[in-house]
N, C-alpha and C positions, 0 to 999 in steps of 0.2 A: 658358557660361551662368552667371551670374552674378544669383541673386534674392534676396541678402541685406535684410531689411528696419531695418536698423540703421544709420542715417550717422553715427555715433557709434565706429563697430567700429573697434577698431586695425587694421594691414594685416591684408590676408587672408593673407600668405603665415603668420604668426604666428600665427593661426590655426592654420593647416595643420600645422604644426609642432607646434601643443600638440593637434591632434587625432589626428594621427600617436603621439604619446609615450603618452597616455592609450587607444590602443587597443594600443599595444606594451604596458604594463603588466597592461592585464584578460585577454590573451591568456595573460601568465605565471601570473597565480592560477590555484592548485592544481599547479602544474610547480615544478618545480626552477628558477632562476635563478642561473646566475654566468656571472660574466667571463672569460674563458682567449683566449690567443695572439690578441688583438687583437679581439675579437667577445663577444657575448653568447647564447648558447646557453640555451636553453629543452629542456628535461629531463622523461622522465616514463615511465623502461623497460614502467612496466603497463600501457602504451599505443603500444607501438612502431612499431604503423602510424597513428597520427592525424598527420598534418603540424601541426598549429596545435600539439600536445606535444611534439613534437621538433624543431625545427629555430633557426638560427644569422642572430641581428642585429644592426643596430649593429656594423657591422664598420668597421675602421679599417687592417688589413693593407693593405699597397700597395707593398711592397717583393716581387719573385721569391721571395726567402726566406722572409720572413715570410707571405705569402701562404701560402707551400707547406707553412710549420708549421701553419696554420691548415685548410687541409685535411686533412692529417695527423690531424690532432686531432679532427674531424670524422667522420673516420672510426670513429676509435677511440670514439668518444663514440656514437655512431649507429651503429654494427655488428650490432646487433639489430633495426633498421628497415629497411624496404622503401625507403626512401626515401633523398634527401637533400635537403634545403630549406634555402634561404638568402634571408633579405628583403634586397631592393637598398631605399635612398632617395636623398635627395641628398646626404647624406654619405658615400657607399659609395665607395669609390676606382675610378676607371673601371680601372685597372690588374686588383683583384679583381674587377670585373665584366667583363671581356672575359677573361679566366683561364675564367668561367664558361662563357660563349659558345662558346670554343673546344672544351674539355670535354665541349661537346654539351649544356650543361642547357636545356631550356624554359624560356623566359619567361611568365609568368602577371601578369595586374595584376588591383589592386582600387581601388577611390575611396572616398573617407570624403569624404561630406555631410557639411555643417558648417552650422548652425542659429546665426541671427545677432541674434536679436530675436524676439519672439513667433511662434508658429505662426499659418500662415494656415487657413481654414475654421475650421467647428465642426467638433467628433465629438456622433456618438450620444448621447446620454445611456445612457452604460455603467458600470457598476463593475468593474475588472477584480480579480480576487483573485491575493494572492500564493502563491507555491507553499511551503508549508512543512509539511506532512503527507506520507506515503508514498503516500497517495490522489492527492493533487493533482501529487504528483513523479512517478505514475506517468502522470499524463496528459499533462505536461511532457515525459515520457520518448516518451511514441506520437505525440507530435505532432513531435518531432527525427525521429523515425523517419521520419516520412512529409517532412517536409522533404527529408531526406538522400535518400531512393528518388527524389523530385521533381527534383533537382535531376541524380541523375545520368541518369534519364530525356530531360533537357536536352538530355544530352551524346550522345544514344542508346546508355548503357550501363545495364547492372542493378545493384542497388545492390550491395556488397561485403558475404560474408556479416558480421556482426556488426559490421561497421562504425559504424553505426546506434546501436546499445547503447552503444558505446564513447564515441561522439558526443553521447549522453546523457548519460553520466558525468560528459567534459569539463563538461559546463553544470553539474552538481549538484558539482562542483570548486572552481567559482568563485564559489562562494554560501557563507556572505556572503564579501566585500560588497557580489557582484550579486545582484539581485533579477528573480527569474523571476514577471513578472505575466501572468495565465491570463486569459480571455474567453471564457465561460459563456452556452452558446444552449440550452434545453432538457435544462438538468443534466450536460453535458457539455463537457468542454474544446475550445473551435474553433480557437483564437488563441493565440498567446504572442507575446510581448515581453521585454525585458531592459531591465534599468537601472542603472547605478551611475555611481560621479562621482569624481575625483581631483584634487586641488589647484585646485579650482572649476573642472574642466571636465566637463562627465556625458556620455555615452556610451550611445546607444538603440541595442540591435543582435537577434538573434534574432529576427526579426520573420517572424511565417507566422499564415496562415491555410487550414487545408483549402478545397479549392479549390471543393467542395460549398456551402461559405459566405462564398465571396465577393464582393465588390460589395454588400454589407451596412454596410458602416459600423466593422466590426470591426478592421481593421485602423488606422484612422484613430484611434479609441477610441485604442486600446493604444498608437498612438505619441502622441499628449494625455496620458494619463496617463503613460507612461513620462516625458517631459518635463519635466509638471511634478513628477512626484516626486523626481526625479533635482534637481532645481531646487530643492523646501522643502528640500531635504539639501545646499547651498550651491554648487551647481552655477553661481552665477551666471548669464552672458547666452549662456553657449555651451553647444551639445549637440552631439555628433557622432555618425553613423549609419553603419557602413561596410557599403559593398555591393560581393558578389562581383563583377558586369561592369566591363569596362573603362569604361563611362558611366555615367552615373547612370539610377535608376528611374524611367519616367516617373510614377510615383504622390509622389515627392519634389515635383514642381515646385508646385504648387498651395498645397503646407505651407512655402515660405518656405526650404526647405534649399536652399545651394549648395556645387557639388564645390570642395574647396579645390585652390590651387594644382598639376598636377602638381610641379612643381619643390621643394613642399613634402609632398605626402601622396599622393601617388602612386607604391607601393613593386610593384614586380615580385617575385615570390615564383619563385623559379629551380630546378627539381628532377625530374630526368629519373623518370616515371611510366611504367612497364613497362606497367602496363594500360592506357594512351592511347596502345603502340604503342613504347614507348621514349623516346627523343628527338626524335620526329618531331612536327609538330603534326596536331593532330587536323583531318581533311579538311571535316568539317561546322564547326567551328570558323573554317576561313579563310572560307568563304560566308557563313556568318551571322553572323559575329562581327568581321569585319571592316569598317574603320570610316574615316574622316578625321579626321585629326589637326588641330588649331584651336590648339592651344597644343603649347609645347616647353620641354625639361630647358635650363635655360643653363649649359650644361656640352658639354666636346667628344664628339663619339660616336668611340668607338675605330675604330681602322682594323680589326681584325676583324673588328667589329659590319658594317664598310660594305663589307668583302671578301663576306662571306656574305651580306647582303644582295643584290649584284649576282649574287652564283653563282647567287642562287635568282630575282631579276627572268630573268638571259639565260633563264632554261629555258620561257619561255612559248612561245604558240603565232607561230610564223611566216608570214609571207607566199611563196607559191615556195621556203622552204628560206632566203629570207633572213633576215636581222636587221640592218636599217639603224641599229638605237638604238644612240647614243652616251653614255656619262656622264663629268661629270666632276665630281668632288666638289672643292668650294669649302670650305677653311679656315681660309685666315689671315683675319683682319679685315681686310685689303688688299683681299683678292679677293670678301667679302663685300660689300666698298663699293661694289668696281665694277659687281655685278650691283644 
Protein backbone atom coordinates (compact mmCIF):
# COMPACT_ATOMS: atom_id res chain seq x y z
CA UNK A 1 0.00 0.00 0.00
CA UNK A 2 1.36 2.88 -1.08
CA UNK A 3 -0.62 6.59 -0.43
CA UNK A 4 2.03 9.01 -0.47
CA UNK A 5 0.57 12.36 -1.60
CA UNK A 6 3.86 13.90 -2.75
CA UNK A 7 5.16 13.43 -6.63
CA UNK A 8 7.94 15.42 -5.80
CA UNK A 9 9.29 12.76 -3.00
CA UNK A 10 12.72 11.35 -3.61
CA UNK A 11 12.65 7.35 -3.72
CA UNK A 12 10.80 5.76 -1.06
CA UNK A 13 13.42 3.36 -0.30
CA UNK A 14 15.54 6.82 0.97
CA UNK A 15 12.95 7.52 2.83
CA UNK A 16 12.87 4.40 4.55
CA UNK A 17 16.32 4.58 5.41
CA UNK A 18 16.25 8.15 6.86
CA UNK A 19 13.10 7.02 8.78
CA UNK A 20 14.73 3.89 9.95
CA UNK A 21 18.04 6.21 11.30
CA UNK A 22 15.84 8.97 12.99
CA UNK A 23 13.71 6.37 15.03
CA UNK A 24 17.29 4.51 15.82
CA UNK A 25 18.55 7.72 17.31
CA UNK A 26 15.23 8.90 19.52
CA UNK A 27 15.25 5.19 20.82
CA UNK A 28 19.08 6.13 22.15
CA UNK A 29 17.99 9.42 24.22
CA UNK A 30 18.39 9.15 27.60
CA UNK A 31 20.51 5.41 27.10
CA UNK A 32 24.09 5.12 26.84
CA UNK A 33 25.20 4.83 23.20
CA UNK A 34 28.62 3.26 21.67
CA UNK A 35 30.02 1.30 19.35
CA UNK A 36 32.00 -2.06 20.35
CA UNK A 37 32.87 -5.50 18.28
CA UNK A 38 31.16 -4.34 15.15
CA UNK A 39 27.41 -3.16 16.35
CA UNK A 40 25.82 -0.42 18.32
CA UNK A 41 24.66 -1.11 21.59
CA UNK A 42 22.16 0.98 23.58
CA UNK A 43 22.67 0.96 27.28
CA UNK A 44 20.85 1.87 30.43
CA UNK A 45 21.71 -0.82 33.79
CA UNK A 46 18.56 1.30 35.80
CA UNK A 47 16.49 -0.24 33.37
CA UNK A 48 17.58 -3.84 32.73
CA UNK A 49 14.44 -5.26 31.69
CA UNK A 50 13.09 -2.62 29.08
CA UNK A 51 14.22 -4.01 25.60
CA UNK A 52 14.04 -0.50 23.80
CA UNK A 53 17.19 0.33 26.90
CA UNK A 54 19.25 -2.38 26.25
CA UNK A 55 19.66 -3.91 23.35
CA UNK A 56 22.29 -4.25 20.13
CA UNK A 57 22.15 -2.21 16.25
CA UNK A 58 23.61 -1.51 13.47
CA UNK A 59 25.66 -4.51 13.30
CA UNK A 60 28.07 -5.24 10.83
CA UNK A 61 29.94 -8.65 12.14
CA UNK A 62 29.75 -11.35 9.58
CA UNK A 63 32.61 -13.25 9.96
CA UNK A 64 32.18 -16.82 12.48
CA UNK A 65 34.63 -14.81 14.57
CA UNK A 66 33.70 -11.68 14.72
CA UNK A 67 30.17 -12.58 15.09
CA UNK A 68 31.04 -14.68 18.19
CA UNK A 69 33.09 -11.64 19.67
CA UNK A 70 29.97 -9.88 19.33
CA UNK A 71 28.00 -12.11 21.20
CA UNK A 72 30.34 -12.43 23.58
CA UNK A 73 30.27 -8.91 24.25
CA UNK A 74 26.67 -8.93 24.43
CA UNK A 75 26.57 -10.93 27.04
CA UNK A 76 28.78 -9.29 29.11
CA UNK A 77 27.19 -6.00 28.42
CA UNK A 78 23.48 -7.35 29.17
CA UNK A 79 24.19 -9.94 32.01
CA UNK A 80 21.77 -7.95 34.23
CA UNK A 81 18.87 -8.33 31.71
CA UNK A 82 16.20 -10.59 31.12
CA UNK A 83 16.62 -10.39 27.80
CA UNK A 84 18.58 -10.21 24.71
CA UNK A 85 17.55 -8.03 21.74
CA UNK A 86 19.27 -7.42 18.56
CA UNK A 87 17.58 -5.11 15.67
CA UNK A 88 18.06 -6.82 12.04
CA UNK A 89 17.73 -4.22 8.89
CA UNK A 90 19.15 -4.44 5.54
CA UNK A 91 22.48 -3.98 6.46
CA UNK A 92 22.64 -6.67 8.96
CA UNK A 93 24.80 -9.51 7.52
CA UNK A 94 22.51 -12.64 6.67
CA UNK A 95 25.53 -14.60 8.12
CA UNK A 96 24.74 -12.79 11.89
CA UNK A 97 21.20 -13.06 11.31
CA UNK A 98 20.87 -16.95 10.70
CA UNK A 99 23.69 -17.18 13.84
CA UNK A 100 20.53 -15.74 15.46
CA UNK A 101 17.96 -18.23 13.96
CA UNK A 102 19.89 -20.99 14.84
CA UNK A 103 20.40 -19.87 18.57
CA UNK A 104 16.59 -20.10 18.88
CA UNK A 105 15.99 -16.13 19.00
CA UNK A 106 12.27 -14.97 18.05
CA UNK A 107 11.80 -12.77 15.31
CA UNK A 108 9.57 -9.86 16.08
CA UNK A 109 8.93 -6.83 13.19
CA UNK A 110 7.77 -3.23 13.27
CA UNK A 111 6.76 -0.69 10.30
CA UNK A 112 7.66 3.02 10.37
CA UNK A 113 4.73 4.99 8.39
CA UNK A 114 6.30 7.49 6.59
CA UNK A 115 4.36 10.79 5.91
CA UNK A 116 5.08 12.26 2.28
CA UNK A 117 3.24 15.68 1.94
CA UNK A 118 0.44 17.15 3.88
CA UNK A 119 -1.88 15.14 6.22
CA UNK A 120 -5.03 14.10 4.88
CA UNK A 121 -8.60 14.88 6.90
CA UNK A 122 -9.14 17.58 9.31
CA UNK A 123 -8.71 17.15 13.16
CA UNK A 124 -10.99 18.54 15.86
CA UNK A 125 -10.29 21.78 16.72
CA UNK A 126 -8.07 20.64 19.79
CA UNK A 127 -5.24 22.20 21.70
CA UNK A 128 -3.17 19.67 22.86
CA UNK A 129 -0.74 20.84 25.89
CA UNK A 130 2.85 19.92 26.38
CA UNK A 131 3.87 17.79 29.37
CA UNK A 132 6.45 19.94 31.31
CA UNK A 133 5.04 20.10 35.05
CA UNK A 134 5.01 16.94 37.59
CA UNK A 135 1.23 17.36 37.19
CA UNK A 136 0.98 16.81 33.52
CA UNK A 137 4.11 14.06 33.70
CA UNK A 138 2.04 12.40 36.00
CA UNK A 139 -0.71 11.97 33.66
CA UNK A 140 1.92 11.32 30.75
CA UNK A 141 2.96 8.65 33.20
CA UNK A 142 -0.97 6.88 33.71
CA UNK A 143 -1.58 7.07 30.41
CA UNK A 144 2.00 4.81 29.35
CA UNK A 145 0.58 2.65 31.99
CA UNK A 146 -2.60 1.94 30.70
CA UNK A 147 -0.98 1.64 27.18
CA UNK A 148 1.60 -0.94 28.26
CA UNK A 149 -1.53 -3.12 30.31
CA UNK A 150 -3.50 -2.67 26.74
CA UNK A 151 -1.14 -3.85 24.80
CA UNK A 152 0.00 -6.96 26.72
CA UNK A 153 -3.76 -7.66 27.07
CA UNK A 154 -3.36 -7.98 23.10
CA UNK A 155 -1.16 -10.73 23.67
CA UNK A 156 -3.57 -12.39 26.37
CA UNK A 157 -0.83 -11.69 29.08
CA UNK A 158 -1.01 -9.33 32.40
CA UNK A 159 1.10 -6.56 32.43
CA UNK A 160 4.66 -7.09 34.20
CA UNK A 161 4.84 -5.84 37.70
CA UNK A 162 6.44 -2.38 37.23
CA UNK A 163 7.13 -2.58 33.94
CA UNK A 164 4.75 0.16 33.32
CA UNK A 165 6.51 2.83 35.53
CA UNK A 166 9.71 1.96 33.97
CA UNK A 167 8.19 2.54 30.60
CA UNK A 168 7.24 5.83 31.82
CA UNK A 169 10.63 6.87 32.78
CA UNK A 170 12.01 5.74 29.35
CA UNK A 171 9.49 8.63 27.80
CA UNK A 172 10.47 11.43 30.46
CA UNK A 173 14.31 10.11 29.34
CA UNK A 174 13.89 11.40 26.11
CA UNK A 175 12.49 14.89 26.77
CA UNK A 176 13.97 17.15 25.59
CA UNK A 177 14.29 16.97 22.75
CA UNK A 178 10.98 14.91 22.38
CA UNK A 179 8.13 16.52 23.32
CA UNK A 180 5.09 14.65 25.16
CA UNK A 181 1.82 16.63 23.80
CA UNK A 182 -1.28 15.72 26.20
CA UNK A 183 -5.17 15.95 24.94
CA UNK A 184 -7.47 17.41 27.72
CA UNK A 185 -11.35 16.13 27.88
CA UNK A 186 -12.89 17.32 31.11
CA UNK A 187 -9.72 18.44 33.04
CA UNK A 188 -8.16 15.39 32.39
CA UNK A 189 -5.45 13.65 30.39
CA UNK A 190 -7.20 11.20 27.54
CA UNK A 191 -4.37 11.17 24.76
CA UNK A 192 -0.74 11.46 24.29
CA UNK A 193 1.50 11.93 21.41
CA UNK A 194 5.15 12.59 20.96
CA UNK A 195 7.31 14.60 18.71
CA UNK A 196 10.62 15.43 17.80
CA UNK A 197 12.81 15.87 14.55
CA UNK A 198 16.54 15.25 13.50
CA UNK A 199 18.32 16.54 10.51
CA UNK A 200 14.94 17.55 9.00
CA UNK A 201 13.21 14.47 9.48
CA UNK A 202 10.38 14.60 12.63
CA UNK A 203 9.26 11.54 14.07
CA UNK A 204 5.29 11.11 15.61
CA UNK A 205 5.26 8.12 17.98
CA UNK A 206 3.49 7.47 21.44
CA UNK A 207 0.26 7.75 20.33
CA UNK A 208 -2.80 6.36 22.59
CA UNK A 209 -5.96 7.28 23.57
CA UNK A 210 -8.03 5.56 26.47
CA UNK A 211 -10.10 3.46 24.93
CA UNK A 212 -13.24 5.13 26.89
CA UNK A 213 -12.44 8.09 24.59
CA UNK A 214 -12.30 7.01 21.54
CA UNK A 215 -13.58 7.67 18.09
CA UNK A 216 -13.78 11.25 19.18
CA UNK A 217 -11.41 12.93 17.17
CA UNK A 218 -8.58 12.89 19.81
CA UNK A 219 -6.26 10.98 18.36
CA UNK A 220 -6.30 12.62 14.88
CA UNK A 221 -5.85 16.02 16.88
CA UNK A 222 -2.59 14.79 18.44
CA UNK A 223 -1.11 13.40 15.29
CA UNK A 224 -1.99 17.31 13.37
CA UNK A 225 -0.45 18.84 15.85
CA UNK A 226 2.44 16.55 16.52
CA UNK A 227 3.15 17.05 12.63
CA UNK A 228 3.01 20.10 12.39
CA UNK A 229 5.02 21.02 15.40
CA UNK A 230 7.64 18.76 14.63
CA UNK A 231 7.45 20.69 11.10
CA UNK A 232 7.69 24.74 12.46
CA UNK A 233 10.87 23.04 14.15
CA UNK A 234 12.43 22.20 10.43
CA UNK A 235 11.22 18.79 10.15
CA UNK A 236 10.70 19.70 6.44
CA UNK A 237 8.29 17.39 4.18
CA UNK A 238 8.77 13.98 6.14
CA UNK A 239 7.44 12.70 9.34
CA UNK A 240 7.66 9.17 10.41
CA UNK A 241 5.26 7.23 12.75
CA UNK A 242 6.56 3.66 13.88
CA UNK A 243 4.00 1.14 14.86
CA UNK A 244 4.40 -2.13 16.66
CA UNK A 245 2.41 -4.72 14.04
CA UNK A 246 3.88 -6.20 11.32
CA UNK A 247 1.26 -3.83 8.93
CA UNK A 248 0.34 -0.72 9.23
CA UNK A 249 -2.82 0.73 11.37
CA UNK A 250 -5.74 0.91 9.63
CA UNK A 251 -6.33 4.54 11.12
CA UNK A 252 -2.89 5.66 9.14
CA UNK A 253 -4.66 5.19 5.73
CA UNK A 254 -6.96 8.05 5.47
CA UNK A 255 -3.87 10.64 6.88
CA UNK A 256 -1.77 10.11 3.78
CA UNK A 257 0.96 7.89 5.85
CA UNK A 258 2.61 5.02 3.85
CA UNK A 259 4.85 1.93 5.19
CA UNK A 260 8.21 2.47 3.71
CA UNK A 261 10.12 0.07 2.05
CA UNK A 262 10.65 -3.40 4.02
CA UNK A 263 13.99 -3.63 2.34
CA UNK A 264 14.62 -0.22 3.86
CA UNK A 265 12.51 0.12 7.45
CA UNK A 266 11.56 -2.96 8.16
CA UNK A 267 13.87 -4.17 11.27
CA UNK A 268 13.08 -7.58 13.06
CA UNK A 269 13.96 -7.05 16.78
CA UNK A 270 15.26 -10.85 17.56
CA UNK A 271 15.26 -11.79 21.46
CA UNK A 272 14.18 -15.00 23.13
CA UNK A 273 11.27 -13.79 25.87
CA UNK A 274 10.97 -16.38 28.66
CA UNK A 275 7.51 -15.10 29.36
CA UNK A 276 5.99 -15.58 25.67
CA UNK A 277 7.18 -19.18 26.45
CA UNK A 278 11.00 -19.05 25.54
CA UNK A 279 11.84 -19.36 22.02
CA UNK A 280 8.77 -20.55 20.81
CA UNK A 281 6.10 -18.26 19.15
CA UNK A 282 3.20 -17.30 20.70
CA UNK A 283 0.16 -19.66 19.55
CA UNK A 284 -2.45 -16.74 19.44
CA UNK A 285 0.09 -14.79 17.56
CA UNK A 286 0.43 -17.36 14.60
CA UNK A 287 -3.74 -17.13 14.15
CA UNK A 288 -4.18 -13.54 14.41
CA UNK A 289 -1.09 -12.17 13.47
CA UNK A 290 -0.51 -14.00 10.55
CA UNK A 291 -0.40 -12.43 7.31
CA UNK A 292 0.56 -12.53 3.39
CA UNK A 293 3.58 -11.18 2.31
CA UNK A 294 3.07 -8.47 -0.86
CA UNK A 295 6.58 -7.32 -0.73
CA UNK A 296 10.30 -8.93 -0.08
CA UNK A 297 14.00 -8.14 1.43
CA UNK A 298 16.28 -8.35 -1.89
CA UNK A 299 18.61 -10.17 -0.25
CA UNK A 300 19.33 -14.13 -0.16
CA UNK A 301 17.33 -16.01 2.82
CA UNK A 302 19.94 -18.27 4.67
CA UNK A 303 19.57 -21.75 4.27
CA UNK A 304 18.84 -22.13 8.00
CA UNK A 305 16.12 -19.72 7.88
CA UNK A 306 14.60 -22.26 5.00
CA UNK A 307 15.78 -25.69 6.90
CA UNK A 308 13.50 -24.58 9.81
CA UNK A 309 11.06 -23.09 7.87
CA UNK A 310 10.14 -26.66 6.25
CA UNK A 311 10.85 -28.47 9.78
CA UNK A 312 7.93 -26.34 10.88
CA UNK A 313 5.57 -26.33 7.41
CA UNK A 314 6.02 -30.76 7.30
CA UNK A 315 4.49 -30.90 11.00
CA UNK A 316 0.92 -29.85 9.67
CA UNK A 317 -2.12 -31.81 9.69
CA UNK A 318 -2.09 -34.82 7.13
CA UNK A 319 -4.39 -36.66 4.86
CA UNK A 320 -4.39 -40.73 5.86
CA UNK A 321 -1.01 -40.30 7.59
CA UNK A 322 0.25 -38.93 4.33
CA UNK A 323 2.25 -35.93 3.20
CA UNK A 324 2.39 -35.79 -0.59
CA UNK A 325 4.02 -31.89 -0.51
CA UNK A 326 7.05 -31.42 -2.01
CA UNK A 327 9.48 -28.28 -1.86
CA UNK A 328 12.12 -27.18 -3.73
CA UNK A 329 13.79 -23.95 -2.98
CA UNK A 330 14.82 -21.88 -6.15
CA UNK A 331 18.19 -19.79 -5.79
CA UNK A 332 20.37 -19.10 -8.33
CA UNK A 333 19.05 -16.33 -10.82
CA UNK A 334 19.25 -19.24 -13.44
CA UNK A 335 16.55 -21.11 -11.67
CA UNK A 336 14.63 -18.00 -10.88
CA UNK A 337 14.29 -17.29 -14.52
CA UNK A 338 13.17 -20.47 -15.44
CA UNK A 339 10.12 -20.45 -13.09
Amino acid sequence: MKRSVSSAAPDMTDWGRAAVRVDQVHEALGHRAFEAEGAVFIRNPALPDIHVANYVRSVTAGTPDAIDRLLERAEREFAGCPHRCFEVDLGTPSAFEARLIRDGYEPRAFVLMVLTGDLQGRAKVAEPVMAADERSWAEADRLKRLDWAEARAKIGLAPLPGVGDRLALVARLKTPPDRKWLAYVDGAARGMASAWEVDGVGQVEDVFVEPAFRHRGIATALIHHCVADSRARGAGARSSWPTPPTRPRPCTRPWAFAPSPPSAATCSTLNPDPDRGGYMTDTKEIFEGARTNAVWLARPVPDELLQRVYEMAKMGPTSANCCPMRVVFVKSPEGKERL
